[in-house]
C-alpha positions in Angstrom: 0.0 0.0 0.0 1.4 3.6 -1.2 1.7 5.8 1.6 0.6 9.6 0.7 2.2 12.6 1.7 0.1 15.5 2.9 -2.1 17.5 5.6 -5.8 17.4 5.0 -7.3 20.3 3.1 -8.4 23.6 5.2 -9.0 27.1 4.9 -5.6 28.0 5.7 -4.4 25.8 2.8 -7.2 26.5 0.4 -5.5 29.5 -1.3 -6.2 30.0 -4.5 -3.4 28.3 -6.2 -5.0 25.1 -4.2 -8.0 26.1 -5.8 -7.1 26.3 -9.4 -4.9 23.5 -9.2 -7.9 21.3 -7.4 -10.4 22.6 -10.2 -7.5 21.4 -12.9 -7.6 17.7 -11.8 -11.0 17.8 -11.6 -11.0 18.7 -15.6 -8.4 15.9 -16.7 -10.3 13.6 -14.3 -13.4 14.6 -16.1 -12.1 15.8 -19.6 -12.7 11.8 -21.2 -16.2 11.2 -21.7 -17.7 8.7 -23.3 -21.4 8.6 -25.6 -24.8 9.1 -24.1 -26.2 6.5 -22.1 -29.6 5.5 -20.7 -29.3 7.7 -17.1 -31.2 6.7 -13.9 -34.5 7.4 -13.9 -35.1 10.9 -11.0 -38.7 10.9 -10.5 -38.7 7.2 -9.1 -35.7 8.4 -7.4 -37.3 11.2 -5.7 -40.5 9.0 -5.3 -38.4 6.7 -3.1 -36.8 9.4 -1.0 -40.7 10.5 -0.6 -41.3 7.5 1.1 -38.6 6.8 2.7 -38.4 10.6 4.8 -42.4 10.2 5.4 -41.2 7.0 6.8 -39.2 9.5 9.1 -41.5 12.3 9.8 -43.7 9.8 11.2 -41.3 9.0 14.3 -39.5 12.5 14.3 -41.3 15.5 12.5 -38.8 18.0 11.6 -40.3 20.0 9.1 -43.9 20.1 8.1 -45.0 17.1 5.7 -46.6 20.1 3.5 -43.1 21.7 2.9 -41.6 18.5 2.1 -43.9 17.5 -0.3 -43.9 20.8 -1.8 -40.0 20.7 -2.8 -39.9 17.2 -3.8 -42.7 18.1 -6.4 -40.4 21.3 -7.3 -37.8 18.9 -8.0 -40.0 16.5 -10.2 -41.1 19.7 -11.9 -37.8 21.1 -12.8 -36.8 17.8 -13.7 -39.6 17.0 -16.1 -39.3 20.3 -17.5 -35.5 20.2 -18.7 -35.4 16.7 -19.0 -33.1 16.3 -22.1 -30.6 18.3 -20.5 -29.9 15.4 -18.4 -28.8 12.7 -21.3 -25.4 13.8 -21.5 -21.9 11.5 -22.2 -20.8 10.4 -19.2 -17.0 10.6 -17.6 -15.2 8.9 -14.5 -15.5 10.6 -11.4 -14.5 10.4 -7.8 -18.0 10.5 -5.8 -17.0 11.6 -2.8 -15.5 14.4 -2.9 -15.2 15.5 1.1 -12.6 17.4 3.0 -11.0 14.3 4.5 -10.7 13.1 0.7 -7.9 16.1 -0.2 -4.9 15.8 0.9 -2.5 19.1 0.2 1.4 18.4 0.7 2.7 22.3 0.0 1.2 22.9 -3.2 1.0 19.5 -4.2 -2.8 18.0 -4.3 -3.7 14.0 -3.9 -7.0 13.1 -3.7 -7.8 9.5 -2.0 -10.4 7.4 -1.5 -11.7 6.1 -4.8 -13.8 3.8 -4.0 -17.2 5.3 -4.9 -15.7 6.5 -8.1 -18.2 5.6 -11.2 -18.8 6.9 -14.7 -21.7 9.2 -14.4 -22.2 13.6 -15.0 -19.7 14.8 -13.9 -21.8 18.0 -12.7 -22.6 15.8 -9.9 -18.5 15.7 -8.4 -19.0 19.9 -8.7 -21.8 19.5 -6.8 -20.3 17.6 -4.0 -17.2 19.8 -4.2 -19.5 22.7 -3.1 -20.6 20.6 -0.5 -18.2 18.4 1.1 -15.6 21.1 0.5 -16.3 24.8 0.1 -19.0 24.8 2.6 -16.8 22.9 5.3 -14.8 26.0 5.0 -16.5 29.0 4.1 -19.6 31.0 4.9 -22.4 30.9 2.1 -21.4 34.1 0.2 -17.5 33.0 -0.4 -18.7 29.2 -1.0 -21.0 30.3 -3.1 -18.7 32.7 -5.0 -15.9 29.7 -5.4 -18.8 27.2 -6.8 -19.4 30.2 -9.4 -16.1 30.1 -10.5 -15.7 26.6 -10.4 -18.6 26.4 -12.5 -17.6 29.1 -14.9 -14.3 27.6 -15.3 -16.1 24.1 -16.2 -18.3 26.1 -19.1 -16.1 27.5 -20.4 -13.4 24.2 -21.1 -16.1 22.2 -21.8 -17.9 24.6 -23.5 -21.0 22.6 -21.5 -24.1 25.0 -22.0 -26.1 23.0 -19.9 -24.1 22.8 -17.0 -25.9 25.2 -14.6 -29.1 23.9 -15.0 -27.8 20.4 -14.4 -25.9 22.0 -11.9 -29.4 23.5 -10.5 -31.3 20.2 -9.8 -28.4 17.8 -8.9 -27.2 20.3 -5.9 -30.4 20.1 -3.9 -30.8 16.9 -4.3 -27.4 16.3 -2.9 -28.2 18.4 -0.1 -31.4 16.3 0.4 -29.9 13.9 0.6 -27.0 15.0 3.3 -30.1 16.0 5.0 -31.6 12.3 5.6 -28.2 10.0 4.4 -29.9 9.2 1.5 -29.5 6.9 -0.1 -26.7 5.5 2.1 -26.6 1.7 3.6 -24.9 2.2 6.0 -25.0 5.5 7.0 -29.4 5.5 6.9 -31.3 7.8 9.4 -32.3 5.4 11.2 -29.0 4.7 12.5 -27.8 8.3 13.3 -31.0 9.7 14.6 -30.9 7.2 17.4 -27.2 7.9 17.8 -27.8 12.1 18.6 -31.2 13.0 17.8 -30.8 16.8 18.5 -27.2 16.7 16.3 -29.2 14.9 13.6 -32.4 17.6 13.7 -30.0 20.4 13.0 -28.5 18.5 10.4 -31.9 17.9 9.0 -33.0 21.0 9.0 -29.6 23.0 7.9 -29.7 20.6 5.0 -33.1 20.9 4.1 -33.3 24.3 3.7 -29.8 24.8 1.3 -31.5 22.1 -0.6 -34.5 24.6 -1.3 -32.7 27.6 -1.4 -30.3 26.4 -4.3 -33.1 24.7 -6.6 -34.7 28.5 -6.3 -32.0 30.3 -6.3 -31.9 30.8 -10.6 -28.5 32.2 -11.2 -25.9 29.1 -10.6 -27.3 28.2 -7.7 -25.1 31.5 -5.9 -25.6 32.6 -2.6 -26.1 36.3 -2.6 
């Protein structure tokens, strides 16, 4: 086993030169992508995350079955809406994409843990950057100003159109699913609400409510 120099990533180290040169291996890790294929199908995704927080709300109500409901049918809307956005060649990518996952050795930058790595959108790693990484370390305006840029930068390369809008759906679902560890085995609610309840209500409701805001929010899902 190949030991791996470096201190894990954190706002002291995340300079920008740690930035642009994270957001560069992201591109060559991304850059090969291969032809169109079928992609999962999100409503009976979201269906299944419907049932399975209800499941939830009925032994801990967090937020009001009403509001729930109401953004899970805002993300089957927006969804059904821009539909063929979504059918777009696939590339490798490292799927998850946390703080403990970067390690930064001077100005050096190894990322580890591969083993959820799969060919899918790659939108979906951005996504996860913004939050397993720049919110960890920032407050919402300068995370949300670094996603911007990160996603700029990836429109431009690629010269990806569509991006945002991808961009726009897959973040709160993401953030849904931080909210409830879905659609984790082994990581379910189950588990860590009976571990800290009141730790995993705040986590609940923090997550819930970035996952609204950014499916609203229209202009690349920026904090103001």
């Amino acid at each position: 086993m190949e030991r791996i120099k470096g201190s894990w990533l954190d706002e002291e180290r995340f300079g920008s030169e740690v930035f642009n040169n994270l957001i560069e291996i992201l591109k060559k890790l991304h850059i090969k992508r291969k032809k169109v294929e079928q992609h999962r199908n999100e409503i009976d995704r979201l269906d299944q995350y419907e049932n399975i927080i209800t499941t939830f709300q009925r032994r801990n109500p967090l937020i009001s079955q009403k509001r729930i409901l109401k953004h899970l049918m805002a993300l089957k809307k927006y969804y059904i809406n821009n539909k063929e956005i979504f059918n777009v060649p696939l590339s490798l990518t490292h799927g998850d994409l946390w703080l403990d996952n970067i390690l930064v050795d001077k100005k050096k930058i190894n990322i580890i843990d591969w083993l959820e790595a799969k060919e899918q959108d790659y939108c979906l790693d951005i996504a996860q950057f913004r939050i397993g990484v720049l919110d960890e370390l920032f407050d919402k305006r300068a995370s949300g100003e670094l996603f911007l840029k990160a996603i700029e930068t990836y429109s431009d390369a690629f010269e990806d159109k569509t991006l945002p809008r991808r961009i726009q759906f897959h973040l709160p679902m993401m953030y849904l699913e931080e909210a409830f560890y879905l659609p984790y085995e082994h990581f379910d609610w189950k588990i860590k609400s009976e571990e800290d309840l009141e730790k995993f209500r705040k986590r609940v409701i923090d997550y819930f409510e970035k996952s609204e805001i950014s499916l609203m929010d229209g202009e690349l899902c920026a904090w103001k």
